[in-house]
Rosetta silent file (secondary structure, phi, psi, omega in degrees, C-alpha in Angstrom):
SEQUENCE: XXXXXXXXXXXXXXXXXXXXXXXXXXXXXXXXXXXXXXXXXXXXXXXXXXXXXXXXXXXXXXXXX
SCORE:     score description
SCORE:     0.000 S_00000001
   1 L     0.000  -32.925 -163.633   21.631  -54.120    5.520 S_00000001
   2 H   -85.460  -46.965  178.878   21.645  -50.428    4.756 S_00000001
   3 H   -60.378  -21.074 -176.166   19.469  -49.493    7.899 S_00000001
   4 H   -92.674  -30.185 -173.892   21.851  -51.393   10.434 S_00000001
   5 H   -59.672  -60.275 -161.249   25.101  -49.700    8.467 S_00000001
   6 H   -51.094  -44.307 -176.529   23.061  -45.928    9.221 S_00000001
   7 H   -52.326  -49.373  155.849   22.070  -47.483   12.955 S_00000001
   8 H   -20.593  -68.529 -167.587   25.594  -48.312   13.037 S_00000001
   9 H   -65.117  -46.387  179.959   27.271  -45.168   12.269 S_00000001
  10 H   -31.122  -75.191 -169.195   24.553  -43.249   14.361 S_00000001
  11 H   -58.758  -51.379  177.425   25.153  -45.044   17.631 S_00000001
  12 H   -45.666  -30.318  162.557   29.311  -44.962   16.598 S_00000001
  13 H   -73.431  -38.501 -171.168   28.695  -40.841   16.738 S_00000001
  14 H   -69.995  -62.268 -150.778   26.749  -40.543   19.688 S_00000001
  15 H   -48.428  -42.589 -169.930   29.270  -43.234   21.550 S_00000001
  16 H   -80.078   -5.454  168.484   32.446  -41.176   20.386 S_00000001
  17 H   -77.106  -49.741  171.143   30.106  -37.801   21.592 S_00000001
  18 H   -59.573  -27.608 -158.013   29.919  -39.369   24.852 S_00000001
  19 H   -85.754  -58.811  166.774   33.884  -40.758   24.811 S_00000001
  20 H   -54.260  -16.444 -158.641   34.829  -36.956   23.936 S_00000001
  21 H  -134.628    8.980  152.288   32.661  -35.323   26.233 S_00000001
  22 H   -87.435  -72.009  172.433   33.496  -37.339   29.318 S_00000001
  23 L   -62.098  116.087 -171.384   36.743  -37.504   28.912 S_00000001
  24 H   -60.992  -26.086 -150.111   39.694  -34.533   29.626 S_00000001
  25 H  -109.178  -76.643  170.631   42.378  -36.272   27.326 S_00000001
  26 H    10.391  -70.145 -143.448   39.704  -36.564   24.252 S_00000001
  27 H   -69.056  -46.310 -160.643   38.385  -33.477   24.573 S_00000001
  28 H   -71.866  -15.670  174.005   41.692  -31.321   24.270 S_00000001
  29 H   -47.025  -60.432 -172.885   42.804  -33.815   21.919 S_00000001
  30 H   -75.424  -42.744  159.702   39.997  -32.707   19.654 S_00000001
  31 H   -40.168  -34.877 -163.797   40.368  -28.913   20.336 S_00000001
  32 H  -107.401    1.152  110.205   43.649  -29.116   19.394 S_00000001
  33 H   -55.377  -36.427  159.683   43.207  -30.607   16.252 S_00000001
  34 H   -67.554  -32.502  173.409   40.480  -28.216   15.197 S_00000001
  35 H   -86.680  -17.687  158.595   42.916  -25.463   15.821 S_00000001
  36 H   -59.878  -50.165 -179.052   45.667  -27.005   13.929 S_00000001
  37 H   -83.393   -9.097  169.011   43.357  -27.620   11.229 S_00000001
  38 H   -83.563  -66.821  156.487   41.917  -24.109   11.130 S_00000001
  39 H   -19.991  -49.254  179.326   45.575  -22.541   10.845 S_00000001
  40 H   -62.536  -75.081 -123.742   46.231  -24.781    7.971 S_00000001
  41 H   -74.319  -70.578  176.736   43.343  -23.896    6.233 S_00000001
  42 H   -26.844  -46.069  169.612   43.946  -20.288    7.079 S_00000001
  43 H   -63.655  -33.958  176.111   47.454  -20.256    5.477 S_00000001
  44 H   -68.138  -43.258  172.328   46.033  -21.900    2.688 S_00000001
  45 H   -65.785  -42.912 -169.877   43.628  -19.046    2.116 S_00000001
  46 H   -74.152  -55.479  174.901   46.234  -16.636    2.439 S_00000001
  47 H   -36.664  -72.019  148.275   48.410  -18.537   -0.107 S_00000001
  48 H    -2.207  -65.578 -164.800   45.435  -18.803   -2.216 S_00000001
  49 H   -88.272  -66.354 -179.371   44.414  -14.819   -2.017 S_00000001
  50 H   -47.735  -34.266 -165.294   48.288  -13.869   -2.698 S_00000001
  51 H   -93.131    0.362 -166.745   48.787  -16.136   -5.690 S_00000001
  52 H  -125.678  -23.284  174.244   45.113  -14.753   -7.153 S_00000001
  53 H   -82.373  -46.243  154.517   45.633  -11.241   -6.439 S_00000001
  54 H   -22.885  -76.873 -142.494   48.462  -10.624   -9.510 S_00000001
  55 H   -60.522  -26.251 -167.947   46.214  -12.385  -11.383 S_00000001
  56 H  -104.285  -49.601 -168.330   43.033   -9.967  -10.519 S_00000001
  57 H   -52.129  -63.238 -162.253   45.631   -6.393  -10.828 S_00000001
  58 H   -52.357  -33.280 -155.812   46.347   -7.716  -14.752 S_00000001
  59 H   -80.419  -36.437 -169.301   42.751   -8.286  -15.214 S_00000001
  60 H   -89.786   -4.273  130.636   41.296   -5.103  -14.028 S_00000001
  61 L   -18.369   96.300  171.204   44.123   -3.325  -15.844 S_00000001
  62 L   -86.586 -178.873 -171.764   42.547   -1.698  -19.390 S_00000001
  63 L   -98.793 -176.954 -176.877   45.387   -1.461  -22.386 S_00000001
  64 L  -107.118  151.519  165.040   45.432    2.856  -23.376 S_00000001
  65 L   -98.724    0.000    0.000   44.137    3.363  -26.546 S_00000001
């Protein structure tokens, strides 16, 4: 059962490698979702690195004796 699920998925990658790499409407489809999802993730890093940099200023901050 487990070897026909992995034969399964296997042949379901290659088929949708072939479907994408034939096909004009696919392919920009999928470009154009990897750049949507790279943006995101970039803003999210930026969000990320602004909301963590306070947070690093206080730390490296010594008190005065």
């Amino acid at each position: 059962m487990e070897k026909l699920f992995c034969l399964g998925v296997a042949l379901g990658m290659v088929g949708g490698a072939l479907l994408v790499a034939n096909s004009y409407k696919a392919r920009s489809l999928v470009k154009k979702s990897q750049a949507e999802i790279l943006q995101k993730v970039d803003e999210m890093m930026d969000e990320r690195l602004k909301s963590d940099s306070p947070d690093t200023e206080k730390s490296d901050k010594k008190p005065k004796k």
